[in-house]
ChimeraX commands (.cxc) that place a marker at each C-alpha (Angstrom):
marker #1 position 19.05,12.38,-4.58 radius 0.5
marker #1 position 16.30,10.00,-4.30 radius 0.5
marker #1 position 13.38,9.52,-6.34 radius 0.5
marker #1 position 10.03,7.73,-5.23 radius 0.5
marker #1 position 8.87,5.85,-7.88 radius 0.5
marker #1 position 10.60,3.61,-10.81 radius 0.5
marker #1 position 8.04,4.25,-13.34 radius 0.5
marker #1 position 9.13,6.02,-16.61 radius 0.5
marker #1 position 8.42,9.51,-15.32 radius 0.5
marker #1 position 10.81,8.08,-11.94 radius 0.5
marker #1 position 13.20,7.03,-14.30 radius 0.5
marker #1 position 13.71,9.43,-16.44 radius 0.5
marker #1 position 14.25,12.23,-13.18 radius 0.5
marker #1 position 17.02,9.73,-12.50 radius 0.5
marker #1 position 18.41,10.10,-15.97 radius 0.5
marker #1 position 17.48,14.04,-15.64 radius 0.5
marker #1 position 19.44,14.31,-12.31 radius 0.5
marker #1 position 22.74,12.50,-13.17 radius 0.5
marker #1 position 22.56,14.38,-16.22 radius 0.5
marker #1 position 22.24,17.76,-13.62 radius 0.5
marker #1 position 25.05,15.88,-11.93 radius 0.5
marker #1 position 23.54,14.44,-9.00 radius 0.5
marker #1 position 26.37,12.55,-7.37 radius 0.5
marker #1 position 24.40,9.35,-5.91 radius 0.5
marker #1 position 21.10,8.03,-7.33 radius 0.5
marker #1 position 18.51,6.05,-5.54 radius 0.5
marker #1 position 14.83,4.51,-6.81 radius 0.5
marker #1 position 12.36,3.52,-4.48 radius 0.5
marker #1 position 9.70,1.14,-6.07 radius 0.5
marker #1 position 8.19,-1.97,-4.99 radius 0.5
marker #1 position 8.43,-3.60,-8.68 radius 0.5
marker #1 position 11.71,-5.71,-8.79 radius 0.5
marker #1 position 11.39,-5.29,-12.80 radius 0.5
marker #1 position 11.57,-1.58,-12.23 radius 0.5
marker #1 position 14.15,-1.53,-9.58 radius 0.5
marker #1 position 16.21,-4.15,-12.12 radius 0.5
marker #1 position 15.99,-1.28,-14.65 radius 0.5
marker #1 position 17.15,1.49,-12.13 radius 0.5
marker #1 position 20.13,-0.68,-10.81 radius 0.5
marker #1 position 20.72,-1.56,-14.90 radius 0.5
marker #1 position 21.65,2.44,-15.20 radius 0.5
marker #1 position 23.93,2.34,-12.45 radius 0.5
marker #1 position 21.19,3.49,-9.74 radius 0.5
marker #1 position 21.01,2.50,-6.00 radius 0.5
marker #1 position 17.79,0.49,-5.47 radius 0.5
marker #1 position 15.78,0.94,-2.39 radius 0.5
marker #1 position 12.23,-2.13,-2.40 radius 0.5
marker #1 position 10.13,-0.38,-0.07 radius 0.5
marker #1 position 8.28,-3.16,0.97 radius 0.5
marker #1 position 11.27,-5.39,2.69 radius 0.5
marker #1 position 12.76,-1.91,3.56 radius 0.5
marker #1 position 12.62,0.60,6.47 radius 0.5
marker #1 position 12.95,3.90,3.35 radius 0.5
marker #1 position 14.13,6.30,5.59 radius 0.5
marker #1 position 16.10,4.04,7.75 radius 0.5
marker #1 position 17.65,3.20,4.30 radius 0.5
marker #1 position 18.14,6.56,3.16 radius 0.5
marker #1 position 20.05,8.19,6.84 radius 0.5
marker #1 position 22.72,4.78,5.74 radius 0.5
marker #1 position 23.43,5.82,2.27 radius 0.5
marker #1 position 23.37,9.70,2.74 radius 0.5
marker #1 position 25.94,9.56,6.29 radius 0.5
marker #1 position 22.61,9.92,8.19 radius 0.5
marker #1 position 21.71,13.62,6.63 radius 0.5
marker #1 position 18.72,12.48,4.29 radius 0.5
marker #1 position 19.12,13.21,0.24 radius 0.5
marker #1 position 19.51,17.05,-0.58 radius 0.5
marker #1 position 16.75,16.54,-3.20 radius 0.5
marker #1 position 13.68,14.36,-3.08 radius 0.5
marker #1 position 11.64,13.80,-6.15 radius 0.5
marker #1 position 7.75,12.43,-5.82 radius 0.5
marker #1 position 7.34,10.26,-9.14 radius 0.5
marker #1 position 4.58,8.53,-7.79 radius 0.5
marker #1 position 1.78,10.90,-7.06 radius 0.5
marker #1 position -1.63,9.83,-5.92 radius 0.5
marker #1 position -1.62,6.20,-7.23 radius 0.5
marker #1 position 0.43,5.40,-3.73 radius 0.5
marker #1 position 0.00,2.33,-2.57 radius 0.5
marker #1 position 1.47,1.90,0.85 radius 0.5
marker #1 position 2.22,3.63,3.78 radius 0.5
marker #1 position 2.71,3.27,7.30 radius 0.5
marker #1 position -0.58,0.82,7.97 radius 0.5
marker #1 position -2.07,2.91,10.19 radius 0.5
marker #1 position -1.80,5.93,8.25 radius 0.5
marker #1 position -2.74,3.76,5.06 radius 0.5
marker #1 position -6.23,3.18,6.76 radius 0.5
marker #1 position -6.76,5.98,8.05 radius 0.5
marker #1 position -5.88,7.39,4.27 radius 0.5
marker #1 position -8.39,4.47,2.87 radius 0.5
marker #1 position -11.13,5.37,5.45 radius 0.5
marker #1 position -11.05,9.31,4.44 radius 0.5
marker #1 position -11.10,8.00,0.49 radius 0.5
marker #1 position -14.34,5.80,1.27 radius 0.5
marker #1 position -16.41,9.20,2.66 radius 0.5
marker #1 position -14.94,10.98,0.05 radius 0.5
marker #1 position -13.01,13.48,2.28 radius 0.5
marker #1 position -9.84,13.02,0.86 radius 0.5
marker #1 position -9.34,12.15,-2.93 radius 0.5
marker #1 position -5.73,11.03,-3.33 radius 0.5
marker #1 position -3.08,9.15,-1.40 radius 0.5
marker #1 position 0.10,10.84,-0.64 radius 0.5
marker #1 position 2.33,8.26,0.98 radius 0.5
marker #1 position 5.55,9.12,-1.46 radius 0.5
marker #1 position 5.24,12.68,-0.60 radius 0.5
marker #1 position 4.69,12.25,3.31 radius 0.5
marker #1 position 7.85,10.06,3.25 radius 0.5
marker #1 position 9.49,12.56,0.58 radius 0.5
marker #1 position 9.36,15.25,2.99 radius 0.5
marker #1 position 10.38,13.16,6.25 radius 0.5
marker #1 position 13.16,11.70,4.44 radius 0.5
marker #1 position 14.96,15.14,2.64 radius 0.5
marker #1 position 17.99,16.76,4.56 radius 0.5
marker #1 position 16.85,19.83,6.19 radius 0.5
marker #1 position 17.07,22.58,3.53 radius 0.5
marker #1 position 16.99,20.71,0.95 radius 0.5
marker #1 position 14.44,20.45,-2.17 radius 0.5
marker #1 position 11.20,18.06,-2.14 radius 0.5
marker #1 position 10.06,18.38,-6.08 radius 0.5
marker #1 position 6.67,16.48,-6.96 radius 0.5
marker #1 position 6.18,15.36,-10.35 radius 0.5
marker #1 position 3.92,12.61,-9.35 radius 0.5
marker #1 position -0.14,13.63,-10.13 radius 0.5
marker #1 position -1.94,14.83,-7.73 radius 0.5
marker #1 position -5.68,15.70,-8.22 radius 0.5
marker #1 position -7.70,17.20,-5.23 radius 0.5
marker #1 position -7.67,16.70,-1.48 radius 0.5
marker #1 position -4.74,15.12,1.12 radius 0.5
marker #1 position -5.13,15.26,4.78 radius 0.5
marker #1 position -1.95,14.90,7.15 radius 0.5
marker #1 position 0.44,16.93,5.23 radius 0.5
marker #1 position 4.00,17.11,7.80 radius 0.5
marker #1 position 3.68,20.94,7.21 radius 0.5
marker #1 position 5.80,21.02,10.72 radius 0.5
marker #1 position 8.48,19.08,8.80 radius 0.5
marker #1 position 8.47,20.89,5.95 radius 0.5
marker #1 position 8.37,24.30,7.17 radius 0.5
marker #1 position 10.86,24.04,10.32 radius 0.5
marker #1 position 13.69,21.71,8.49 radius 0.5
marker #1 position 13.41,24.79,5.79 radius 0.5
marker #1 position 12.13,22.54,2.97 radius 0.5
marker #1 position 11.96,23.90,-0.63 radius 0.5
marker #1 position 8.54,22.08,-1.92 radius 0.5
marker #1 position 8.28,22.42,-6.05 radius 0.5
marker #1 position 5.43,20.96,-7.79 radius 0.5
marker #1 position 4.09,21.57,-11.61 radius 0.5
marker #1 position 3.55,19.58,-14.74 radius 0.5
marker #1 position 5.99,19.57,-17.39 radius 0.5
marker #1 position 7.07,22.74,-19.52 radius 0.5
marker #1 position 6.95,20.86,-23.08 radius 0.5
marker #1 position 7.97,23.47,-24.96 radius 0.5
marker #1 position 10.57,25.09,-22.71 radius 0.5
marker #1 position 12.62,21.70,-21.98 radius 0.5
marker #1 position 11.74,20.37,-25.75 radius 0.5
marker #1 position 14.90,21.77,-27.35 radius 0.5
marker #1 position 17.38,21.51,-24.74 radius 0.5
marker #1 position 16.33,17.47,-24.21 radius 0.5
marker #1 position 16.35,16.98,-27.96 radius 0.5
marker #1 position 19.85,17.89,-27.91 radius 0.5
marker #1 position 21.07,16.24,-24.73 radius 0.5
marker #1 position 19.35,12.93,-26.94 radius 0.5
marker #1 position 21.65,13.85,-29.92 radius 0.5
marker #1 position 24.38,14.43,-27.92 radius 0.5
marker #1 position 23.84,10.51,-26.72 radius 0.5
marker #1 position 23.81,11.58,-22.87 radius 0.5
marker #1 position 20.30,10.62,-22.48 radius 0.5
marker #1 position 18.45,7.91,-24.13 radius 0.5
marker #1 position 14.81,7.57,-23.90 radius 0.5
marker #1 position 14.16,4.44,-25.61 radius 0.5
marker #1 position 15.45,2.50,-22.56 radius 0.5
marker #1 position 12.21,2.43,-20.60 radius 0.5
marker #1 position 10.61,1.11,-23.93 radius 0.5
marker #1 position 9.34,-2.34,-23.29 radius 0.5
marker #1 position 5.98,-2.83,-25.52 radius 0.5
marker #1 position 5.34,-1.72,-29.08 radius 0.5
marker #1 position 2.09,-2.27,-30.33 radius 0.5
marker #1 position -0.48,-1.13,-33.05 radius 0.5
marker #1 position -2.43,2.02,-31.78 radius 0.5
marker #1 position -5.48,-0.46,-32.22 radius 0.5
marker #1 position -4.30,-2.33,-29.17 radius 0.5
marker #1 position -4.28,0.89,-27.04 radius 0.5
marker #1 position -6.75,-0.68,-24.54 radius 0.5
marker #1 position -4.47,-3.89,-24.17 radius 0.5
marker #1 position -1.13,-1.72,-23.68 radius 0.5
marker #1 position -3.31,0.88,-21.18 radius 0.5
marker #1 position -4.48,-2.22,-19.24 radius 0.5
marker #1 position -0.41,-3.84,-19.49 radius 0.5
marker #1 position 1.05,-0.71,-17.64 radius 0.5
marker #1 position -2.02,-0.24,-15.24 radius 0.5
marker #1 position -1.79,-3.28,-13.87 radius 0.5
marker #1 position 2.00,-3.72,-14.50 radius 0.5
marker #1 position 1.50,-6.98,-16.62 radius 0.5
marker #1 position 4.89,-8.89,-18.53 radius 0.5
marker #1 position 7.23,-6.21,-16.66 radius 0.5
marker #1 position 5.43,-3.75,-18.85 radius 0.5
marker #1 position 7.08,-0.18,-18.27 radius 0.5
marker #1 position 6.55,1.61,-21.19 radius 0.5
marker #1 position 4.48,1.13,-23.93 radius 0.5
marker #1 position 4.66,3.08,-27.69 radius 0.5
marker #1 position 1.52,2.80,-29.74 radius 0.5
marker #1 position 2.14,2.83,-33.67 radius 0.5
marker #1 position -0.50,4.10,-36.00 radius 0.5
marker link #1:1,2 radius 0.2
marker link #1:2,3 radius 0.2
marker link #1:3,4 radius 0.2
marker link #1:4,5 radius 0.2
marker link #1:5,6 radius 0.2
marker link #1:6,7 radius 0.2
marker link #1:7,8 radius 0.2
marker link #1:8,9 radius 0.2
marker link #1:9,10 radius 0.2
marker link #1:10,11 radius 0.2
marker link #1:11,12 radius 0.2
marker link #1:12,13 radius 0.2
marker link #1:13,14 radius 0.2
marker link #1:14,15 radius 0.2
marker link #1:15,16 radius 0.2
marker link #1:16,17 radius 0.2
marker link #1:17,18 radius 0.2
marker link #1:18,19 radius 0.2
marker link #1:19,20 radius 0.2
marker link #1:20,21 radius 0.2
marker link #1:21,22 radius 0.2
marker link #1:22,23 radius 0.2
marker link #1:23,24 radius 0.2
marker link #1:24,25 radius 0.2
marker link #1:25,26 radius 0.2
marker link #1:26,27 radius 0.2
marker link #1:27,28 radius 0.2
marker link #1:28,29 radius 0.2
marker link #1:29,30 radius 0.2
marker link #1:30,31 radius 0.2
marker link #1:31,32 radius 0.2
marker link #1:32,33 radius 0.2
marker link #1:33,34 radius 0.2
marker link #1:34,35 radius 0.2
marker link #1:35,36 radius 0.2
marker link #1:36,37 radius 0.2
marker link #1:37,38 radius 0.2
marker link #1:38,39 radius 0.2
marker link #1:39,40 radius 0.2
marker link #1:40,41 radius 0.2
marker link #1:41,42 radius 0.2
marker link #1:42,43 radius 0.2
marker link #1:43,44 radius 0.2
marker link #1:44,45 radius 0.2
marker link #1:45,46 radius 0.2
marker link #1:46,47 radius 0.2
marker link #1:47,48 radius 0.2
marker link #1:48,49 radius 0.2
marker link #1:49,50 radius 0.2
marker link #1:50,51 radius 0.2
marker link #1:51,52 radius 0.2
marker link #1:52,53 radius 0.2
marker link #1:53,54 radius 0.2
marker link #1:54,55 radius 0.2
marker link #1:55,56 radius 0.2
marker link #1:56,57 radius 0.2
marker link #1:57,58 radius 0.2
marker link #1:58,59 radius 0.2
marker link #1:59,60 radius 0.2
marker link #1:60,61 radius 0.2
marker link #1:61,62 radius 0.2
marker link #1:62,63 radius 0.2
marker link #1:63,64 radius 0.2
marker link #1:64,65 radius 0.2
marker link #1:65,66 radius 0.2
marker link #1:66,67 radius 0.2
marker link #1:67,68 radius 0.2
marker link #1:68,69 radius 0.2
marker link #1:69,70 radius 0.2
marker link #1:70,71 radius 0.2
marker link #1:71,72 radius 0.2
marker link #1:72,73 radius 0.2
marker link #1:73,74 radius 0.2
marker link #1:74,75 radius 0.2
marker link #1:75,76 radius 0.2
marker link #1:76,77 radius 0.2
marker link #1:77,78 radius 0.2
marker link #1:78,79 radius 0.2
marker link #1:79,80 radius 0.2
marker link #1:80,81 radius 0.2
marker link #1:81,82 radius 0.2
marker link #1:82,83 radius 0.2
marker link #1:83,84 radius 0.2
marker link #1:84,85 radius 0.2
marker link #1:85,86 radius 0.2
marker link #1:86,87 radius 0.2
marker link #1:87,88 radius 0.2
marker link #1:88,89 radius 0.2
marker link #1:89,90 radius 0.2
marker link #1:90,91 radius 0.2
marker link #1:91,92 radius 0.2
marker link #1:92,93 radius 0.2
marker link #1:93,94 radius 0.2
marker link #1:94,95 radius 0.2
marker link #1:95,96 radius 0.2
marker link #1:96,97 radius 0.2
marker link #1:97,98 radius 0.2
marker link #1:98,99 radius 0.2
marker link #1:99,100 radius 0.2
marker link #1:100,101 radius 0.2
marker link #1:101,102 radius 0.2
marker link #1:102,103 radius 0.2
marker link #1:103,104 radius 0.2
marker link #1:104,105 radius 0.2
marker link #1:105,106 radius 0.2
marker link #1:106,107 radius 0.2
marker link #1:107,108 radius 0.2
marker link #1:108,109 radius 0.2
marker link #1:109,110 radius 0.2
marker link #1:110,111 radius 0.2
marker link #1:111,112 radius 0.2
marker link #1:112,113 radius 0.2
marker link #1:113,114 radius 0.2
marker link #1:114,115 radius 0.2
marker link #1:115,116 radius 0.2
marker link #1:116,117 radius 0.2
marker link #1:117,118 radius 0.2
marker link #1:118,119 radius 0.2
marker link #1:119,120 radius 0.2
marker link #1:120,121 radius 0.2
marker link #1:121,122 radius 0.2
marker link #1:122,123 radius 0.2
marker link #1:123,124 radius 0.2
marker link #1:124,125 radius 0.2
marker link #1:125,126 radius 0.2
marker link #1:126,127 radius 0.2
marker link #1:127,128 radius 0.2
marker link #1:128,129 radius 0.2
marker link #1:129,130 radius 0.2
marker link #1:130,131 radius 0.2
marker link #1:131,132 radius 0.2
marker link #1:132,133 radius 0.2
marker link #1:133,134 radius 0.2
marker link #1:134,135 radius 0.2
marker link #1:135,136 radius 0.2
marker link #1:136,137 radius 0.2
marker link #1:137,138 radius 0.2
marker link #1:138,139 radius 0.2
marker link #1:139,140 radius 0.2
marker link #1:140,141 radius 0.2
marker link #1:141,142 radius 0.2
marker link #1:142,143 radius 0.2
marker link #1:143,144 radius 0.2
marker link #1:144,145 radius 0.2
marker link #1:145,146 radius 0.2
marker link #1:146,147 radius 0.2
marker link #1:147,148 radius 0.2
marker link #1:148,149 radius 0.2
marker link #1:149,150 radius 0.2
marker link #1:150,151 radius 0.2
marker link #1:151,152 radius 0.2
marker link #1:152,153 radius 0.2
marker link #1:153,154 radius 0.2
marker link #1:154,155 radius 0.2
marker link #1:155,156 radius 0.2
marker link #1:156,157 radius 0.2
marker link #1:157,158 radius 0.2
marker link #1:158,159 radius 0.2
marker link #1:159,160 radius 0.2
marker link #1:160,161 radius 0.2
marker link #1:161,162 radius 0.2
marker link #1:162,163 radius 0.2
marker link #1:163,164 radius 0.2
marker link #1:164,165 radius 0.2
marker link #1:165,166 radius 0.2
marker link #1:166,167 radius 0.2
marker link #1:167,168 radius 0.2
marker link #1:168,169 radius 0.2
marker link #1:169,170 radius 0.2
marker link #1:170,171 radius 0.2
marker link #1:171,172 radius 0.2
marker link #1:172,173 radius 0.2
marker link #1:173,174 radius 0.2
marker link #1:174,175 radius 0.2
marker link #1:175,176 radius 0.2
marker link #1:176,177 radius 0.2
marker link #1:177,178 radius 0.2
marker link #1:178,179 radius 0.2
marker link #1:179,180 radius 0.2
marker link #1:180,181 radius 0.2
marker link #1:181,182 radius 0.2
marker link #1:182,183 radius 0.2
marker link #1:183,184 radius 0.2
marker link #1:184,185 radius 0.2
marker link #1:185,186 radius 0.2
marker link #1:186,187 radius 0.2
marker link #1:187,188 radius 0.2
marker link #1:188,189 radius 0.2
marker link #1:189,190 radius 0.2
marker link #1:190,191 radius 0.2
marker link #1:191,192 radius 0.2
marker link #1:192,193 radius 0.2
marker link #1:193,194 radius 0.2
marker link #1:194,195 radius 0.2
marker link #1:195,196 radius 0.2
marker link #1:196,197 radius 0.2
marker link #1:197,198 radius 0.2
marker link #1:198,199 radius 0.2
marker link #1:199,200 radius 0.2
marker link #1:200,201 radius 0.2
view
């Protein structure tokens, strides 16, 4: 399984997965502190920027592609191939296309044929050159949503108890709830290996 994306929402699918019993677990990020945390939990580590991804992936998955895919990054995507990138930036500048799917174009070029592409990642309007060929002749499952809170509330609760997950581990800044503008701007701009930060009233 490989998950785009070593933010906390990317890292907790990865704690989510071997928890579902995913066998092999890989993060793609570009942030070495994030990838450090990944590899910490016993994850394989893919940096996309001094790596071909699905080169990468075909190596570690005996050239099939991972049998699930999970989008953690959602339309904050950086890169991309560059000239898909500016042709992405170009559309963004006429205000023809609103977010940037690199993750989930690669997502879906990447994942076995018949397996699962899940997108947890935001999205928030308009994407132009979806690989709908890919997705619909290699028989690709696409899921997408926001959370269910109250459904998975319960059951994660106990998993916590239990000591098989731990969510405090992507906990890297406490501060008052009156410095909610400095902790915003520490994650936004991924300042002092910020990953998470919990605001206390």
């Amino acid at each position: 399984m490989a998950v785009w994306g070593a933010g906390p929402v990317g890292q907790f699918a990865m704690d989510s997965a071997r928890v579902l019993g995913a066998e092999k677990v890989i993060a793609i990020d570009k942030e070495t502190y994030r990838l450090d945390m990944a590899a910490a939990e016993g994850y394989t580590t893919i940096d996309f920027e001094d790596t071909d991804v699905r080169s990468a992936l075909l190596e570690l998955t005996g050239g099939r592609g991972p049998d699930k895919c999970i989008d953690a990054v959602g339309l904050e995507a950086t890169h991309g191939a560059s000239h898909v990138h500016l042709y992405d930036r170009a559309k963004q500048a006429v205000r023809s296309e609103t977010d940037r799917p690199h993750a989930l174009r690669q997502a879906i070029l990447s994942c076995r044929s018949g397996g699962v592409v899940s997108v947890i990642g935001v999205y928030g309007g308009l994407i132009d050159k979806f690989p709908a060929g890919a997705w619909m002749n290699r028989s690709l499952t696409l899921r997408t949503g926001q959370c269910h809170v109250q459904k998975y509330m319960k059951p994660l609760l106990g998993l916590i108890e239990e000591g098989r997950i731990d969510p405090t581990r992507v906990i890297t800044h406490r501060l008052p709830l009156t410095e909610a503008p400095a902790g915003y701007d520490l994650f936004k701009n991924k300042k002092d290996h910020c990953e998470k930060v919990v605001l206390t009233p």
